[in-house]
BABA-284554 format. One record per residue: residue in one letter; x, y, z of N, C-alpha, C in turn. Coordinates in steps of 0.1 Angstrom, whole numbers, plus 2048, in hexadecimal, padded with zeros to 3 digits. Layout:
<rec residu="A" n_px="X" n_py="Y" n_pz="Z" ca_px="X" ca_py="Y" ca_pz="Z" c_px="X" c_py="Y" c_pz="Z"/>
...
END
This chain:
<rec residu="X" n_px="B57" n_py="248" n_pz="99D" ca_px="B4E" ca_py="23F" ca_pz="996" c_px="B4A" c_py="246" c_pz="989"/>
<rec residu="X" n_px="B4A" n_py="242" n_pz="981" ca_px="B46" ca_py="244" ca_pz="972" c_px="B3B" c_py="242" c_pz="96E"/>
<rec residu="X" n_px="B31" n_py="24C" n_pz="969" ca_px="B24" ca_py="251" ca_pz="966" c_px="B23" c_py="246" c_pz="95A"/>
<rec residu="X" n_px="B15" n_py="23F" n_pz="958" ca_px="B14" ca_py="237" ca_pz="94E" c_px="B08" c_py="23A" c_pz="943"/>
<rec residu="X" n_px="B0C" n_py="242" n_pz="936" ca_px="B05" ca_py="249" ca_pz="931" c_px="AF8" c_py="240" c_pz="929"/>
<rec residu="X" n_px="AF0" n_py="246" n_pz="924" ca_px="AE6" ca_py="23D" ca_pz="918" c_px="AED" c_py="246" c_pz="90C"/>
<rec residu="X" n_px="AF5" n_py="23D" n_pz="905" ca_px="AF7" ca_py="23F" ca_pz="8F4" c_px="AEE" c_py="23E" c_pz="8ED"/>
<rec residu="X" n_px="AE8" n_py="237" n_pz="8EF" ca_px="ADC" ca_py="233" ca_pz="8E0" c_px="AD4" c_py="242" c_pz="8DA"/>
<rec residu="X" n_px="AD5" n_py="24D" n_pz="8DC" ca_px="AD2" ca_py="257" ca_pz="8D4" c_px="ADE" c_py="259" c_pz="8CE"/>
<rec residu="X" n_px="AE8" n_py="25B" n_pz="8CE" ca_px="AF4" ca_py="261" ca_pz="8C5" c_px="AF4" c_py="25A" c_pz="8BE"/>
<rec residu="X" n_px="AF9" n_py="25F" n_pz="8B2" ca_px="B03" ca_py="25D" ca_pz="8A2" c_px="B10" c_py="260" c_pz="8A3"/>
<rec residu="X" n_px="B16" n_py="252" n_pz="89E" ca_px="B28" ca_py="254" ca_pz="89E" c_px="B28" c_py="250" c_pz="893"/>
<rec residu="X" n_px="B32" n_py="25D" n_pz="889" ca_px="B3D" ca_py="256" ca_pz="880" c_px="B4A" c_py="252" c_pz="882"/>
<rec residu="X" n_px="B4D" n_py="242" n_pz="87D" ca_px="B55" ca_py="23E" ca_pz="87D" c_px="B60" c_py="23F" c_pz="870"/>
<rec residu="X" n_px="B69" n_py="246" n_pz="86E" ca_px="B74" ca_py="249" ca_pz="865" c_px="B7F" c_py="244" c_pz="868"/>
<rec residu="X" n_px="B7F" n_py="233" n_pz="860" ca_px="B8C" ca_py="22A" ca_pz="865" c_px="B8F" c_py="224" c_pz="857"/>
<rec residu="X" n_px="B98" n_py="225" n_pz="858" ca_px="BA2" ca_py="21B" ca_pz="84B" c_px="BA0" c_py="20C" c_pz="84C"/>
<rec residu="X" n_px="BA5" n_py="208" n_pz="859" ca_px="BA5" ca_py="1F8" ca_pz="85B" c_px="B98" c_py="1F2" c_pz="85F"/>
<rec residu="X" n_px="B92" n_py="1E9" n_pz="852" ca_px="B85" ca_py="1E2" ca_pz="852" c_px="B84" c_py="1DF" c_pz="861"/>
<rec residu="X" n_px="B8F" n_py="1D5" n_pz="868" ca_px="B8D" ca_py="1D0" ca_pz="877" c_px="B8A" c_py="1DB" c_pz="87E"/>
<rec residu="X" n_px="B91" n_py="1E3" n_pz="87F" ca_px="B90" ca_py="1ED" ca_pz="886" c_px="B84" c_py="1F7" c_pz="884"/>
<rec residu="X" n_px="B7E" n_py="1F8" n_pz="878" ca_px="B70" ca_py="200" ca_pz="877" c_px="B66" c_py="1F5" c_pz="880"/>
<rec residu="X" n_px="B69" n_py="1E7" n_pz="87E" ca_px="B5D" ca_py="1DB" ca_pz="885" c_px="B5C" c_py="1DB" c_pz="894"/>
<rec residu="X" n_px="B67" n_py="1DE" n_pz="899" ca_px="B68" ca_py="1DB" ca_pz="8A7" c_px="B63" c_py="1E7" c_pz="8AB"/>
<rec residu="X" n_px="B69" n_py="1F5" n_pz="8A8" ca_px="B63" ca_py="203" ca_pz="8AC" c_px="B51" c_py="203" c_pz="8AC"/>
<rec residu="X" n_px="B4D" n_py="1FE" n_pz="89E" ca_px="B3C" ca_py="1F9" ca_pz="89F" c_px="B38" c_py="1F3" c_pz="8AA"/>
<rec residu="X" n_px="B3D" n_py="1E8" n_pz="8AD" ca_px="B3B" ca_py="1DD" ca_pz="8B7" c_px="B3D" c_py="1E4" c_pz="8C0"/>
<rec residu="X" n_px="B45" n_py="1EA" n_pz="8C7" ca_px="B47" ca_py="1EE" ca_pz="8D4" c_px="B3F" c_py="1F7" c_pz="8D7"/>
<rec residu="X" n_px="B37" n_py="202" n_pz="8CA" ca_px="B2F" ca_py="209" ca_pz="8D1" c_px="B25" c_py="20A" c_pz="8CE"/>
<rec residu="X" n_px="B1D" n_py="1FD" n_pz="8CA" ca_px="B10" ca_py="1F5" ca_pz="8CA" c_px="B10" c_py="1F1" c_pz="8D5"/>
<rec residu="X" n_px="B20" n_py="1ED" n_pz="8DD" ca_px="B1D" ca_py="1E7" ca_pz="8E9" c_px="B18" c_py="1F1" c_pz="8F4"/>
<rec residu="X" n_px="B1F" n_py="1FE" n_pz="8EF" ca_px="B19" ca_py="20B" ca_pz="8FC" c_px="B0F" c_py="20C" c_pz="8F5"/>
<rec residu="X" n_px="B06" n_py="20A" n_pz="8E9" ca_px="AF7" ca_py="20F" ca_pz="8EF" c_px="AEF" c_py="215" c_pz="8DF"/>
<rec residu="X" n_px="B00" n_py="21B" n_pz="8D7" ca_px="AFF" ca_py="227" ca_pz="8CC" c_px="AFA" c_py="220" c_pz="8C2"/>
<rec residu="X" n_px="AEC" n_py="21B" n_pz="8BD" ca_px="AE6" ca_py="219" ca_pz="8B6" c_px="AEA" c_py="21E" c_pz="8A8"/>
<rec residu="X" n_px="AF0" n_py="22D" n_pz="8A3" ca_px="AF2" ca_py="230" ca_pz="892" c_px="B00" c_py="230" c_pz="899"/>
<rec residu="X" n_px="B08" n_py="22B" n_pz="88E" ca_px="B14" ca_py="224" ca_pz="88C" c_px="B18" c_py="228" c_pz="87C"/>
<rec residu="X" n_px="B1C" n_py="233" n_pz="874" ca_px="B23" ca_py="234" ca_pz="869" c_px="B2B" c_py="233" c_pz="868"/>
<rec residu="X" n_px="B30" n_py="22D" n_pz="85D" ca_px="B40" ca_py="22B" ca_pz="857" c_px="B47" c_py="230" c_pz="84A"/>
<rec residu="X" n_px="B54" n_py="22D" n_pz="849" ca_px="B57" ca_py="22F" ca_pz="83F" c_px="B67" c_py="232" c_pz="83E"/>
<rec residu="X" n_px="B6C" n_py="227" n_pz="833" ca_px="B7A" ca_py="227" ca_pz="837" c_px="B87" c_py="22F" c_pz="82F"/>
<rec residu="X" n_px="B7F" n_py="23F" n_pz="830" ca_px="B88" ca_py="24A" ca_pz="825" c_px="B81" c_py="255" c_pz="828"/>
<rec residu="X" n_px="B8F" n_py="264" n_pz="827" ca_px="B8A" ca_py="26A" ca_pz="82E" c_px="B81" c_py="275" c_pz="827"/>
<rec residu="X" n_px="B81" n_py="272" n_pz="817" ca_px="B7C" ca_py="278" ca_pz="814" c_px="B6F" c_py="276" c_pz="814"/>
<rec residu="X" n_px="B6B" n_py="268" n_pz="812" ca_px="B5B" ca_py="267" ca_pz="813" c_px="B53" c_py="267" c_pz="821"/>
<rec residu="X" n_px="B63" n_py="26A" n_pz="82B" ca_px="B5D" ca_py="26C" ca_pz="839" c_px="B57" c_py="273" c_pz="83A"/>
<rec residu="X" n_px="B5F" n_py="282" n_pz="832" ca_px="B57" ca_py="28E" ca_pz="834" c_px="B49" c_py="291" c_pz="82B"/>
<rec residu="X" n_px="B49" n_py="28D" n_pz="81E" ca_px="B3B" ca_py="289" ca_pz="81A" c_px="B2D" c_py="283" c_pz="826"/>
<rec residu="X" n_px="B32" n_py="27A" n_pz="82C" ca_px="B2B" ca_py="275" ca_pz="82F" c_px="B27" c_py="27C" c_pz="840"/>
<rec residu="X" n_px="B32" n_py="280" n_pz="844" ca_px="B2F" ca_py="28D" ca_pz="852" c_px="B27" c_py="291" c_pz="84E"/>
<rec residu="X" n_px="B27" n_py="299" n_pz="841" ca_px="B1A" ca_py="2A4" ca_pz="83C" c_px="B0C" c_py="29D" c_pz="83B"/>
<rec residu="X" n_px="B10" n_py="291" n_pz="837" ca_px="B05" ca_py="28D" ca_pz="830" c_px="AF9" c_py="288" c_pz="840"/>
<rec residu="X" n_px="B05" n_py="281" n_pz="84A" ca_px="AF7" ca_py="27B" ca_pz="855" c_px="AFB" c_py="286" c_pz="861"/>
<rec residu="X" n_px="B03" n_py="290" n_pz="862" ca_px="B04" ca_py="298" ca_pz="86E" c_px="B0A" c_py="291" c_pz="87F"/>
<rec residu="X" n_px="B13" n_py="28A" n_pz="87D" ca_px="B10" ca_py="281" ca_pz="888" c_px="B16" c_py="28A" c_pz="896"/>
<rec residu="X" n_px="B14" n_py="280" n_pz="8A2" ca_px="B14" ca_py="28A" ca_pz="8B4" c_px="B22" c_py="288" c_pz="8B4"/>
<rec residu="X" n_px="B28" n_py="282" n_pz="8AC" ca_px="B37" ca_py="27D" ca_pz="8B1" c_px="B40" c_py="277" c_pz="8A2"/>
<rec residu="X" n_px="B4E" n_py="27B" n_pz="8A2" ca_px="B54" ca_py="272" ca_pz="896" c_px="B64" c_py="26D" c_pz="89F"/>
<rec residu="X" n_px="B60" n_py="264" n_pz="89D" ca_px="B6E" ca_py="25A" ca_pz="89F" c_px="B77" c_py="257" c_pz="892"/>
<rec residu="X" n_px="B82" n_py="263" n_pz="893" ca_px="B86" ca_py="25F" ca_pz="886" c_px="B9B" c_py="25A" c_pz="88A"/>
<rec residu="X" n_px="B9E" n_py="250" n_pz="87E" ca_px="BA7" ca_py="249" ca_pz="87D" c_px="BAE" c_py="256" c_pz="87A"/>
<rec residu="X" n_px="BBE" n_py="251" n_pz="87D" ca_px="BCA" ca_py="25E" ca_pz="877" c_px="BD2" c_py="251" c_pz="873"/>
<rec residu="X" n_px="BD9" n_py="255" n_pz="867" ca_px="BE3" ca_py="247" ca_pz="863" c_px="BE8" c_py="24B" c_pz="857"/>
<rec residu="X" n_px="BF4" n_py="245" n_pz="853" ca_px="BFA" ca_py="24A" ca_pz="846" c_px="BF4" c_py="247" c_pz="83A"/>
<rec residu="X" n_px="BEB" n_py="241" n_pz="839" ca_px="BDD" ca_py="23B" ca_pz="82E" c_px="BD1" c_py="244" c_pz="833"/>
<rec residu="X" n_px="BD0" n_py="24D" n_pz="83D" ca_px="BC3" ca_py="251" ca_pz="83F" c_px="BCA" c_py="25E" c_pz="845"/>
<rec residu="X" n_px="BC4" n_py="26C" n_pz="83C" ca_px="BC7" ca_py="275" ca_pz="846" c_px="BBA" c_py="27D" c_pz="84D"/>
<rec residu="X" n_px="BBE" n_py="274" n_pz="85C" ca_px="BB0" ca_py="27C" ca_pz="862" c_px="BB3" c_py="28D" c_pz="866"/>
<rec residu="X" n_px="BBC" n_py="28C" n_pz="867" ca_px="BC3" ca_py="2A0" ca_pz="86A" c_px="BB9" c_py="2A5" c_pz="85E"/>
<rec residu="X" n_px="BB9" n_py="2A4" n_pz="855" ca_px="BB3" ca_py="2AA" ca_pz="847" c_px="BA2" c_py="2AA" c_pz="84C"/>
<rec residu="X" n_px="B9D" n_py="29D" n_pz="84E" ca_px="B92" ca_py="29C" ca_pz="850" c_px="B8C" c_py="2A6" c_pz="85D"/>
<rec residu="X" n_px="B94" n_py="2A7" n_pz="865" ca_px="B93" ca_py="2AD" ca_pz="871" c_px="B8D" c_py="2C0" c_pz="86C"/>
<rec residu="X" n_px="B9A" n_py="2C1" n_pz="864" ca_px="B9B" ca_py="2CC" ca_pz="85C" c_px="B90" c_py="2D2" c_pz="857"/>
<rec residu="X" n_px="B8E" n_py="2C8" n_pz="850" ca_px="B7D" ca_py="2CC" ca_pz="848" c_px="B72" c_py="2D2" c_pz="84E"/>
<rec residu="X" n_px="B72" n_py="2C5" n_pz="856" ca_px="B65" ca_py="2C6" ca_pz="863" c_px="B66" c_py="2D4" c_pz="86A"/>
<rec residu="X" n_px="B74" n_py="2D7" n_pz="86C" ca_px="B72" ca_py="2E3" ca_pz="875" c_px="B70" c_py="2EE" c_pz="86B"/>
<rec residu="X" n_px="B75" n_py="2F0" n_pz="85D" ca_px="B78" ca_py="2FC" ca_pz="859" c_px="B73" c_py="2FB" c_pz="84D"/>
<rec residu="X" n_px="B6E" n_py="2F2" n_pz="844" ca_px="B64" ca_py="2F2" ca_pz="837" c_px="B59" c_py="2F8" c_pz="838"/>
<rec residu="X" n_px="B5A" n_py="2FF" n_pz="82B" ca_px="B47" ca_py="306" ca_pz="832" c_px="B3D" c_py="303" c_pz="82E"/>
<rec residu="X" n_px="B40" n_py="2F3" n_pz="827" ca_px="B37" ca_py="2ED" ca_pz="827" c_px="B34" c_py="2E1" c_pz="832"/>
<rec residu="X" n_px="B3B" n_py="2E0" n_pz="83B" ca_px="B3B" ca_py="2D7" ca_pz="845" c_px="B2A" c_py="2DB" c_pz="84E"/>
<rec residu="X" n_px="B25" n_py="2D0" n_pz="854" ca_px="B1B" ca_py="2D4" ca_pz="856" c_px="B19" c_py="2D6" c_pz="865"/>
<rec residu="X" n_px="B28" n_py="2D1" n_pz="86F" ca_px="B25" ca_py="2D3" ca_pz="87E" c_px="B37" c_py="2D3" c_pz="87B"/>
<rec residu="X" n_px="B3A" n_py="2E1" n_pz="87E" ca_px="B48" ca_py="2E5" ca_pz="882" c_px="B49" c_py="2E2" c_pz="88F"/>
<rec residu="X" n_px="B42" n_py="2E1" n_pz="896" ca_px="B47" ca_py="2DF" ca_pz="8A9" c_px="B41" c_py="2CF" c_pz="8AE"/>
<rec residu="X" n_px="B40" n_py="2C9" n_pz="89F" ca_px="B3E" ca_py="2B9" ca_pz="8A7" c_px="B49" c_py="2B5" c_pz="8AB"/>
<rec residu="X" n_px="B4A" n_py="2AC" n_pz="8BA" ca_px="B56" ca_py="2A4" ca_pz="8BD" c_px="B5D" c_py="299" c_pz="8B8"/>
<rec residu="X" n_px="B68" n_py="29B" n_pz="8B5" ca_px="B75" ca_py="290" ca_pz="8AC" c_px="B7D" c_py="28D" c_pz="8B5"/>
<rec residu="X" n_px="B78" n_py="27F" n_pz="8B8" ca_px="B83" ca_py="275" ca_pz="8BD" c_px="B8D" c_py="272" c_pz="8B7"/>
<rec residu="X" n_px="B9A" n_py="278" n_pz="8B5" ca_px="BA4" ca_py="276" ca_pz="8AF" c_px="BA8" c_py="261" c_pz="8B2"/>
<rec residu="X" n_px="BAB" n_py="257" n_pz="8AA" ca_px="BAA" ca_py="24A" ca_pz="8B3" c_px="BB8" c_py="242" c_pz="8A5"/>
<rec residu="X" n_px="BC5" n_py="243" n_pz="8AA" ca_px="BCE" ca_py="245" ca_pz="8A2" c_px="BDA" c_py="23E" c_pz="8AA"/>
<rec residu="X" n_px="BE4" n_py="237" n_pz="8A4" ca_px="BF0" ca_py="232" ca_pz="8A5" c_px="BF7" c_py="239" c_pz="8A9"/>
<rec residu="X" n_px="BF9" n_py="24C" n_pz="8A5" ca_px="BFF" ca_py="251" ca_pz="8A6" c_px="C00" c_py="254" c_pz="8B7"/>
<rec residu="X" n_px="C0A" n_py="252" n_pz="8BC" ca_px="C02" ca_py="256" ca_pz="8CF" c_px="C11" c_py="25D" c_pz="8D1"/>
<rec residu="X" n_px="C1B" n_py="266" n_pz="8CB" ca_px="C23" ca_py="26D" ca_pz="8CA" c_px="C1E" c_py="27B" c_pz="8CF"/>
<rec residu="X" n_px="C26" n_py="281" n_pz="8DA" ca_px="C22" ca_py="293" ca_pz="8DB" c_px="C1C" c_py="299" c_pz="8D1"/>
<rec residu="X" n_px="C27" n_py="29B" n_pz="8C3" ca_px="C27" ca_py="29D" ca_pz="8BD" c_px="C1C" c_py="29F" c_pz="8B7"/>
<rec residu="X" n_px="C15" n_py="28E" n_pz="8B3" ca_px="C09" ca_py="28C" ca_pz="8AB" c_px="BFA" c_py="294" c_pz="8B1"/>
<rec residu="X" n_px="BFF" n_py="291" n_pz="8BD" ca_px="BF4" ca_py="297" ca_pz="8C7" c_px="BF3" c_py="2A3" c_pz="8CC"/>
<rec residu="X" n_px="BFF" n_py="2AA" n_pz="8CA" ca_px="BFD" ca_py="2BB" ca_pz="8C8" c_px="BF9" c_py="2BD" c_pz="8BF"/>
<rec residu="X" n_px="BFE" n_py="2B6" n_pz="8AF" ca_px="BF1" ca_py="2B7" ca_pz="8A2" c_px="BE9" c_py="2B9" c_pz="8A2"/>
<rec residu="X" n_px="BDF" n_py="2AF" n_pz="8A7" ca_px="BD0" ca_py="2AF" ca_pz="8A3" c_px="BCA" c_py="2B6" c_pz="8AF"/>
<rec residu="X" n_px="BD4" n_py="2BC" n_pz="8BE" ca_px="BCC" ca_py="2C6" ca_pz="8C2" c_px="BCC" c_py="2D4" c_pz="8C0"/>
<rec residu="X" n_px="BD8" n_py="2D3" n_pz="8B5" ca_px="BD8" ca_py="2E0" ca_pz="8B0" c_px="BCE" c_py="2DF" c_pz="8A3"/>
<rec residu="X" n_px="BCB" n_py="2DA" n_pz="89E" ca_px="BBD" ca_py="2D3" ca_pz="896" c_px="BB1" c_py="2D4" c_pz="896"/>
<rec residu="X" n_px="BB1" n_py="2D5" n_pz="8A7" ca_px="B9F" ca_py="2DB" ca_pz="8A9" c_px="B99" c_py="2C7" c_pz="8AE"/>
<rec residu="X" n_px="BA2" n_py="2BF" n_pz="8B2" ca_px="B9D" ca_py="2B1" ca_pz="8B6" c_px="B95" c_py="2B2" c_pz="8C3"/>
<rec residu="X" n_px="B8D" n_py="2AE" n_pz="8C9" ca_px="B85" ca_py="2AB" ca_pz="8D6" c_px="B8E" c_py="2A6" c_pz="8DE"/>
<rec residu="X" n_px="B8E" n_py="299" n_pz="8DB" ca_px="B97" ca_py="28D" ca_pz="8E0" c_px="BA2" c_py="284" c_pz="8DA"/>
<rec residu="X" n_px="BAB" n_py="27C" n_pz="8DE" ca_px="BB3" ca_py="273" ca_pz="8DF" c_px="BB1" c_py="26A" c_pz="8DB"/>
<rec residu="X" n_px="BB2" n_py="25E" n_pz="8DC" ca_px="BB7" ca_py="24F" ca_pz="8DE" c_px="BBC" c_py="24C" c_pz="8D3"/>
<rec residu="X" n_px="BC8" n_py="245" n_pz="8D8" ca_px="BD5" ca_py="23B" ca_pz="8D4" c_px="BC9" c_py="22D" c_pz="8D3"/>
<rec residu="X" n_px="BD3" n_py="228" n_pz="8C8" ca_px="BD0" ca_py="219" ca_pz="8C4" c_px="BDF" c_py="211" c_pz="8CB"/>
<rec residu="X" n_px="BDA" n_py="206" n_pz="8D1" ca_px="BD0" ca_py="1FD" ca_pz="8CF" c_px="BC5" c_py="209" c_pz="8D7"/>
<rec residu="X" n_px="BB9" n_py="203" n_pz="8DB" ca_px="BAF" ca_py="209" ca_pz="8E3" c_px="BA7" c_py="1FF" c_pz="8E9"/>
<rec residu="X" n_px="BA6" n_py="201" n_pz="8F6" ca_px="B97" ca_py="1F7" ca_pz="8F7" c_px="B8B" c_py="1FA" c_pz="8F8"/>
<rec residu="X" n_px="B84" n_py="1F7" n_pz="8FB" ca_px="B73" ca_py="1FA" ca_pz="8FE" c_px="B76" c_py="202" c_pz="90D"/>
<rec residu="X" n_px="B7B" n_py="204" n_pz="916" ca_px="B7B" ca_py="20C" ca_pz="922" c_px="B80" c_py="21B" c_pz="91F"/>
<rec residu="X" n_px="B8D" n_py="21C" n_pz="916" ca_px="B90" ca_py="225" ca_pz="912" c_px="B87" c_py="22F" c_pz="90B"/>
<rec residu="X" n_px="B81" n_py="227" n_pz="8FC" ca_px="B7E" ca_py="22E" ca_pz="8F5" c_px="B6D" c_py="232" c_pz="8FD"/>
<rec residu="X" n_px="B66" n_py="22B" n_pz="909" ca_px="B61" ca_py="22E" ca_pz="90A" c_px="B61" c_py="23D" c_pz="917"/>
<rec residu="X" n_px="B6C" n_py="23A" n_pz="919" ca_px="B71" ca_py="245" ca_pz="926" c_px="B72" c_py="254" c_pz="91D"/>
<rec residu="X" n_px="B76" n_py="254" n_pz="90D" ca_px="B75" ca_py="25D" ca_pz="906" c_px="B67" c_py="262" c_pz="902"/>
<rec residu="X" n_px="B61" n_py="25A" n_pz="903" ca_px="B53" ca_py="261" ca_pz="8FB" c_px="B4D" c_py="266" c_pz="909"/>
<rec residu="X" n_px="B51" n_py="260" n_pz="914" ca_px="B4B" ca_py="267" ca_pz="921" c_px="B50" c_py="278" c_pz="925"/>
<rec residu="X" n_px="B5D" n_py="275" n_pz="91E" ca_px="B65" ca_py="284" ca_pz="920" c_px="B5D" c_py="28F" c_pz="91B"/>
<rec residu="X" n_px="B5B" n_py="28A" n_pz="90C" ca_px="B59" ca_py="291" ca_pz="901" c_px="B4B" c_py="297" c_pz="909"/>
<rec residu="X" n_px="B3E" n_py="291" n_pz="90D" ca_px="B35" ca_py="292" ca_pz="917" c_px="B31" c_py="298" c_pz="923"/>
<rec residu="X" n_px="B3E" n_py="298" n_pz="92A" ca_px="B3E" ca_py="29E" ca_pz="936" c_px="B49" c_py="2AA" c_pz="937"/>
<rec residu="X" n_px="B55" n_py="2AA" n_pz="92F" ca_px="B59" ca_py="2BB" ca_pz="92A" c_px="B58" c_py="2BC" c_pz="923"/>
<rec residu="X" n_px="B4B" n_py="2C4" n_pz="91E" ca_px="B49" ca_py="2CD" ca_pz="916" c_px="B4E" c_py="2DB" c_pz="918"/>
<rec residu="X" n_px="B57" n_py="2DE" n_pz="90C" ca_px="B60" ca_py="2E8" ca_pz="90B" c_px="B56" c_py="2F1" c_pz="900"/>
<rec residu="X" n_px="B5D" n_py="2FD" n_pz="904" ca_px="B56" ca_py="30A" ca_pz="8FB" c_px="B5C" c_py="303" c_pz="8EC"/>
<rec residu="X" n_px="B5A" n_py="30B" n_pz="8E2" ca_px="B60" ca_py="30A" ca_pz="8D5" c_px="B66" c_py="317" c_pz="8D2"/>
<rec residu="X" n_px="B75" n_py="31C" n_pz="8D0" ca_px="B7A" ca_py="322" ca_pz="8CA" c_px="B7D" c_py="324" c_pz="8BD"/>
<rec residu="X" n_px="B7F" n_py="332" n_pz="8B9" ca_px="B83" ca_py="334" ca_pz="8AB" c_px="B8D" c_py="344" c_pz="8AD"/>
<rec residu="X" n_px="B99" n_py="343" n_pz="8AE" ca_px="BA2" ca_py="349" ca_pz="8B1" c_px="BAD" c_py="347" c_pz="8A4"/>
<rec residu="X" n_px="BB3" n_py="351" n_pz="8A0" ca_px="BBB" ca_py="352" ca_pz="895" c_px="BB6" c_py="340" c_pz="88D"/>
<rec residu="X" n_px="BC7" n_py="339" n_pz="888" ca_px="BC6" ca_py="32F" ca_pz="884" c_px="BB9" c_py="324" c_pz="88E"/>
<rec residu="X" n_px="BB8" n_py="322" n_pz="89A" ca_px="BB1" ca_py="317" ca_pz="899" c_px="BA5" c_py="317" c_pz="89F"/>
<rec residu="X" n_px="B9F" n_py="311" n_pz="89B" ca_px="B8F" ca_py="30D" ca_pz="89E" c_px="B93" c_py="2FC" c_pz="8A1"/>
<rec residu="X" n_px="B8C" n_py="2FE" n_pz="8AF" ca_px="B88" ca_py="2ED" ca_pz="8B7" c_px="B82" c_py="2F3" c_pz="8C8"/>
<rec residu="X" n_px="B82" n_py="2E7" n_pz="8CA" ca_px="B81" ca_py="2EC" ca_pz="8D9" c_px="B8A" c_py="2F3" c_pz="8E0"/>
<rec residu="X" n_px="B85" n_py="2FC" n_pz="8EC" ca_px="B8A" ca_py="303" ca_pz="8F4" c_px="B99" c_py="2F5" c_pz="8FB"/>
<rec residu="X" n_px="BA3" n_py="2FE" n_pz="8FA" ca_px="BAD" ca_py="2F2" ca_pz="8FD" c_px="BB1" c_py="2F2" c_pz="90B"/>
<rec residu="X" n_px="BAB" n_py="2FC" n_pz="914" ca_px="BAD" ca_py="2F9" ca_pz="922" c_px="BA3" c_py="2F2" c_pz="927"/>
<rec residu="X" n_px="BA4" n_py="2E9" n_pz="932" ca_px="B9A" ca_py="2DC" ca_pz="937" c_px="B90" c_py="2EB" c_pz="946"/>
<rec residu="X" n_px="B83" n_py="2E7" n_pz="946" ca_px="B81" ca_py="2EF" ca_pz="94F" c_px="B88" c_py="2ED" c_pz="959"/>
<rec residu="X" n_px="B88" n_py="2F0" n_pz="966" ca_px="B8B" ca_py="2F4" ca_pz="971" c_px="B98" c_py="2F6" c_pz="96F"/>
<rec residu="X" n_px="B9E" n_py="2F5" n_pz="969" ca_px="BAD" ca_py="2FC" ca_pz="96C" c_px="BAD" c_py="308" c_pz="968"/>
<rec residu="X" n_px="BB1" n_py="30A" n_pz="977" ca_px="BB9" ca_py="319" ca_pz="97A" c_px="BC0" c_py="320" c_pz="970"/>
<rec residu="X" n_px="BC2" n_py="329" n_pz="96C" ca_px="BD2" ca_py="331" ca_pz="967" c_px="BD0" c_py="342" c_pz="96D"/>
<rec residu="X" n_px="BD7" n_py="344" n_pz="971" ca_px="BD9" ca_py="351" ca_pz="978" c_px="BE0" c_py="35A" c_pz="971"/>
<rec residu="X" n_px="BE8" n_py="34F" n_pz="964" ca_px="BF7" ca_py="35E" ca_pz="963" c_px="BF0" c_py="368" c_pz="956"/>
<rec residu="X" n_px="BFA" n_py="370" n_pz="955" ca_px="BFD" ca_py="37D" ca_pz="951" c_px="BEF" c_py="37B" c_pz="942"/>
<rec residu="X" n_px="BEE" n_py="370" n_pz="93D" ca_px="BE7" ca_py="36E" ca_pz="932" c_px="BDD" c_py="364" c_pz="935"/>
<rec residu="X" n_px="BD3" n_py="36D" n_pz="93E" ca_px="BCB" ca_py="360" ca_pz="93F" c_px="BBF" c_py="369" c_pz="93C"/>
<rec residu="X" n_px="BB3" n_py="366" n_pz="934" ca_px="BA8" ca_py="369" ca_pz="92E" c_px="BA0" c_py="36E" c_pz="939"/>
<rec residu="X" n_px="B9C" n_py="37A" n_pz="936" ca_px="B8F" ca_py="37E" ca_pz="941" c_px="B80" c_py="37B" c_pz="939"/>
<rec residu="X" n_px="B77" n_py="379" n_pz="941" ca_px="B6B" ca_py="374" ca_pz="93B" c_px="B66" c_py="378" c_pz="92B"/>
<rec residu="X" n_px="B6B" n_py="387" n_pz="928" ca_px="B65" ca_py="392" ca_pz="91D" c_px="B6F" c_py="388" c_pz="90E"/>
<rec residu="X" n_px="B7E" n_py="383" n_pz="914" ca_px="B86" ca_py="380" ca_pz="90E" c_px="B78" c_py="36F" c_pz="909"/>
<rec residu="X" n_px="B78" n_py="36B" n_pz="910" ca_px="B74" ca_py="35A" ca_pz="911" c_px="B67" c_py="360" c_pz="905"/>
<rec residu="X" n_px="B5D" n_py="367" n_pz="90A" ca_px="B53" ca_py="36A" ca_pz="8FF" c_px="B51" c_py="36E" c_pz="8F3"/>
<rec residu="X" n_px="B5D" n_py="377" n_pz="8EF" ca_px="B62" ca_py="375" ca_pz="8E1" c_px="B6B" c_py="36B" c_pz="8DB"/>
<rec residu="X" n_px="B73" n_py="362" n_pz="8E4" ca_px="B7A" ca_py="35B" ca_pz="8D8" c_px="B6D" c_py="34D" c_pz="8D8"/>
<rec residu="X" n_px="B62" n_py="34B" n_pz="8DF" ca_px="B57" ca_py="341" ca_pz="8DC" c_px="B53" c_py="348" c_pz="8D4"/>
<rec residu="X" n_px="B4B" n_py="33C" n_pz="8C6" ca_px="B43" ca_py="343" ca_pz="8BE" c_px="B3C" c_py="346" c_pz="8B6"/>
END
């Protein structure tokens, strides 16, 4: 059974290209509850505007007219960004291995492929919610810790606790 949160305190930015597609994302999460609702359909005034309202969450577009990889970028490693370890819903056409070893090698939170519905994207902000992962910063990348808790690893290269406490940080 699926825990049914109160949104109405969070701030989400929305970073989408397609007008429909910024309206429906609004709508759908007015309908869970999320009262501040920012937009903006580029990624450069996305990140202006991250700075400017700090939001709990960004849902941002990846597309050949919008590069959310860049934006992602920013957020995690500008030093003027104002919350490096906010969560990014990566929410993109691209649903390729490929794309999606990208933006986790990027430092992304989450997933979702378009199309999307309202169950989906709401099953992601529940993720985002209920694993909460450490934050790393290890050579190249800064994002979340990319192993899910409770999984095991045993072998030859697996982190002892002293390891885990310095690469959080």
């Amino acid at each position: 059974m699926m825990n049914s949160y109160d949104l109405t305190n969070i701030s989400v930015l929305v970073a989408e290209r397609q007008t429909p597609m910024r309206t429906m994302l609004r709508q759908v999460l007015r309908e869970f509850g999320v009262a501040t609702v920012h937009e903006t359909s580029n990624p450069e005034d996305a990140f202006e505007l991250f700075n400017q309202v700090v939001p709990d969450l960004v849902l941002s577009d990846w597309a050949p007219d919008f590069d959310g990889l860049d934006l992602l970028h920013k957020i995690r490693t500008d030093p003027n960004s104002a919350f490096t370890q906010a969560p990014v819903i990566m929410v993109t056409s691209y649903n390729e291995s490929s794309h999606i070893f990208k933006a986790l090698v990027a430092g992304m939170t989450e997933f979702l492929s378009k199309p999307l519905s309202a169950k989906l994207l709401y099953l992601r902000i529940v993720s985002v919610i209920e694993n909460k992962r450490g934050f790393v910063r290890a050579g190249e990348f800064i994002g979340p810790e990319r192993r899910r808790r409770g999984d095991a690893f045993d072998g030859q290269n697996r982190r002892n606790e002293s390891d885990k406490a310095n690469a959080t940080g």
